[in-house]
C-alpha positions in Angstrom: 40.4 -87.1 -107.0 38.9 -90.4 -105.6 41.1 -93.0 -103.9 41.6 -95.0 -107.3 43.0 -91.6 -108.9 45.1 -90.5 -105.9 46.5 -93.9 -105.7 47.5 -94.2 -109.4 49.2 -91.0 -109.2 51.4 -92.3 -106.4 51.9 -95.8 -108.2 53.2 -94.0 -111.2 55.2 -91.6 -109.3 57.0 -94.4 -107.1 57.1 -96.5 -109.9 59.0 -94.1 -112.4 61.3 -93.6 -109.3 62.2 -97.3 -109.3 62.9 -97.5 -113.1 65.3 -94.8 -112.4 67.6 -96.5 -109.9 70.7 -98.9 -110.0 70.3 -102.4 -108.3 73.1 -100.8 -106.1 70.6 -97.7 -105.3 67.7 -99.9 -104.9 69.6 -101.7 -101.9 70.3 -98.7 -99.9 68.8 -98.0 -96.6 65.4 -96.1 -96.0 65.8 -93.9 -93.0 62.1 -94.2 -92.1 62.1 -97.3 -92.4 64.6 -98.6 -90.5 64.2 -102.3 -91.5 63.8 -102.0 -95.1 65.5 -101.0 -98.1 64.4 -99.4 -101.0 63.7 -102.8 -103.0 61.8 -103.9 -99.8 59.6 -100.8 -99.5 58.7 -101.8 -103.2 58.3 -105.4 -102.6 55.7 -104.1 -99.1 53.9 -102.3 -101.9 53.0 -104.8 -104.7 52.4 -107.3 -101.9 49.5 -105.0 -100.5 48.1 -105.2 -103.9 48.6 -109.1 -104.7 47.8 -110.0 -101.1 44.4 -107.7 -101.1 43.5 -109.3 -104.5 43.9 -112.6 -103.3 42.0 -112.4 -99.9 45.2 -112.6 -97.7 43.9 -110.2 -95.4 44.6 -112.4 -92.2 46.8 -109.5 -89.9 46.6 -106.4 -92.6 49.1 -103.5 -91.6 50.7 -105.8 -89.1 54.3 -106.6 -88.8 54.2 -109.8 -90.0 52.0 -109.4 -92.9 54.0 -106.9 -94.3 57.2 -108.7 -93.5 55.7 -111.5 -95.3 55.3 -109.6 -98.3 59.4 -108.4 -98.2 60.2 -111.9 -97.5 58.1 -113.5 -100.7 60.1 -111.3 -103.0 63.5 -111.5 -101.1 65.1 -112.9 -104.7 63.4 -110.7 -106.8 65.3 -107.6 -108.1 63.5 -104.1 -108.2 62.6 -104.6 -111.8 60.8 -107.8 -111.9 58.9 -106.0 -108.3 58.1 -102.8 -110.1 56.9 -105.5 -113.1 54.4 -107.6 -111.1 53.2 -104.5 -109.2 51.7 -103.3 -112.4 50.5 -106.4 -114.4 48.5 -106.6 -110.9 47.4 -103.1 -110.2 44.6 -102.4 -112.8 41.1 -104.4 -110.8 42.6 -103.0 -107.3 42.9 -99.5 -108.6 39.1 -99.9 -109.8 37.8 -101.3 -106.3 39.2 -98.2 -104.5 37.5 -96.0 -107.3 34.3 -97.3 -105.4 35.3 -95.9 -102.3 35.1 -99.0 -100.4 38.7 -99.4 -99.3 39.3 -97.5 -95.9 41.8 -94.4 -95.7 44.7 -96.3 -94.7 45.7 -97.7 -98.4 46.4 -94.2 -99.4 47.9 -92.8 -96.6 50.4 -96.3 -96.0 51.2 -95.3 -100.3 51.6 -92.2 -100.1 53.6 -92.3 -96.6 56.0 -94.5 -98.9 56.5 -92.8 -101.6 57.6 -89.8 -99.0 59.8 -92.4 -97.6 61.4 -93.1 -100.6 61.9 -89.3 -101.5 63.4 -88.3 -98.3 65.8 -91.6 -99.2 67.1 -90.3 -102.4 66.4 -86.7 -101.6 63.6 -86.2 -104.7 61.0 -84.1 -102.9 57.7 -84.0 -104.6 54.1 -84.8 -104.4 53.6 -82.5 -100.8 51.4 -80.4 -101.5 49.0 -82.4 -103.5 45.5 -83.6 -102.7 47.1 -87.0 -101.3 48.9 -84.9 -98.2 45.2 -83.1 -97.7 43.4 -86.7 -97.9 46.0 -88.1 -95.5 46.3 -85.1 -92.9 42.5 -85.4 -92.3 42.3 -89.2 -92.3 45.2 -89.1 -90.0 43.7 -86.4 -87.5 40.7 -88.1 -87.9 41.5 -91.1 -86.2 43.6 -89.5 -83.8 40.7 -87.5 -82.7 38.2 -90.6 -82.4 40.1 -92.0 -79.6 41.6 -88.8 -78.0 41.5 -88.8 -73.9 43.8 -86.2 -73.6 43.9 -82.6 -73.5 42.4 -81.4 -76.2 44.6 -79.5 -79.1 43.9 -78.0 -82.1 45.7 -78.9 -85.7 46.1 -76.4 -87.9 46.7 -77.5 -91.5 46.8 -75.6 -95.2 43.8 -77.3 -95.2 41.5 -77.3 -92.6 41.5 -77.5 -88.9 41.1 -80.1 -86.7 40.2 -80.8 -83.0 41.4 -83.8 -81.0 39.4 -84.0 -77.9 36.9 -82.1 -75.7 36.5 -78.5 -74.4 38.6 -75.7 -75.5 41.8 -75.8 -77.1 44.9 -74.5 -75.0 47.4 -76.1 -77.4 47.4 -75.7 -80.5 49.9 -77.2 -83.6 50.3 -75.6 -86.9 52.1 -76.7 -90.1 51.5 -77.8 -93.6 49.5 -80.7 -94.8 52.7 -82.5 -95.3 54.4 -81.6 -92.1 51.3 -82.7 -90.1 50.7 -85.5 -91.9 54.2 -86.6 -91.8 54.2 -86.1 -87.8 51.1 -87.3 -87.1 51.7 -90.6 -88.5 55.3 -91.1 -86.9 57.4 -90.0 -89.7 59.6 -87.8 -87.4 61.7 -88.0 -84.2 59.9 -86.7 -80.9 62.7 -83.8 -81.0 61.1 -82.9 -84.5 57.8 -82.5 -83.6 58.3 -81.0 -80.5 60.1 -78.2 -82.5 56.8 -77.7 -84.9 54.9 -74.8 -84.5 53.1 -74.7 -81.2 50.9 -72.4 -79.2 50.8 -73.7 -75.6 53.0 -76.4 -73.6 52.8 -79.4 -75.7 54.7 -82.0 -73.9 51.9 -83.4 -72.0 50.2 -84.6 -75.2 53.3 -85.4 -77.4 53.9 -89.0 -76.4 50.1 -89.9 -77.6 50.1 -87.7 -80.7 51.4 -89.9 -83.2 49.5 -93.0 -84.9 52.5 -95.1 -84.6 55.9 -94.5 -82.7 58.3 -91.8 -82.9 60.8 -92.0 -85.5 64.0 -92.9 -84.0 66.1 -90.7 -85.5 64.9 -87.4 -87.3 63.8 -87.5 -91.4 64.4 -85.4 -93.9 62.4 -82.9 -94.1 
């Protein structure tokens, strides 16, 4: 799958969610997201799209760009959100056919859509290619800037080293799990509990992309 395929798949997914729900459901609270609801987790993700279509690029993945985007939409319900997302969607899922887009569009969708499922408790989509694509990306960029001791990551995937010299801790789990941890999706106490080899708690406060959920996800 290429990023315009993976992302479709997510888009349809999340979207078929949202038909699904109540405008009392669509207000209820997203655990990792602490700030947001589920209406405003939609509203985030058709702003990415309209905002990327129209140049508004000015502080991308920050805070207030993405607030922003909740706030534009703030008297919209989850229908008319799920409506403009896709009447908008068709020329930006063609640009990231071309590969251009970097990493971070599928992993912030598909990090959503998770969000969403642990929400409602509706598991799916965790073992597809979209946890492998985000797992590497993720470790990836970990890894570029790494000045710690250096660990190994263990996927259903692949394998992946953060640092120099050899491995003495190592952290194993599925594509999902890592994925999930790496980016900040659980509590400290949750990764900490993953499957180690070694003493991880010199490393654990600079694993994660972001910051420690603060209170532990469903799983």
């Amino acid at each position: 799958m290429n990023m315009g395929e993976m992302y479709r798949a997510g888009r349809i997914g999340m979207i078929e969610i949202g038909r699904s729900l109540s405008d009392e459901e669509a207000e209820g609270r997203v655990p990792a997201c602490p700030e947001w609801t589920i209406r405003e987790v939609y509203a985030h993700q058709a702003g990415v799209v309209a905002d990327a279509l129209a140049g508004r690029l000015d502080g991308v993945a920050t805070d207030p760009w993405t607030a922003r985007q909740v706030e534009e939409r703030k008297d919209d319900t989850l229908g008319e959100i799920l409506d403009e997302w896709e009447s908008i969607v068709e020329p930006f899922e063609a640009f990231l056919e071309t590969g251009a887009a970097p990493p971070q569009v599928i992993i912030d969708q598909w990090s959503h859509e998770q969000d969403l499922r642990g929400a409602l408790d509706r598991p799916g989509n965790r073992d597809d290619e979209r946890a492998k694509f985000c797992v590497e990306a993720l470790a990836g960029m970990r890894g570029e800037s790494w000045q710690h001791a250096p660990i190994e990551v263990i996927g259903d995937s692949g394998t992946w080293r953060l640092g120099q010299g050899e491995p003495q801790i190592t952290l194993r789990g599925s594509d999902y799990d890592l994925a999930r941890a790496l980016l900040g999706r659980r509590s400290r106490a949750q990764v900490e509990a993953m499957d180690w080899t070694g003493d991880p708690t010199p490393i654990l406060d600079h694993l994660v992309v972001f910051a420690y959920s603060a209170e532990d996800q469903p799983a």
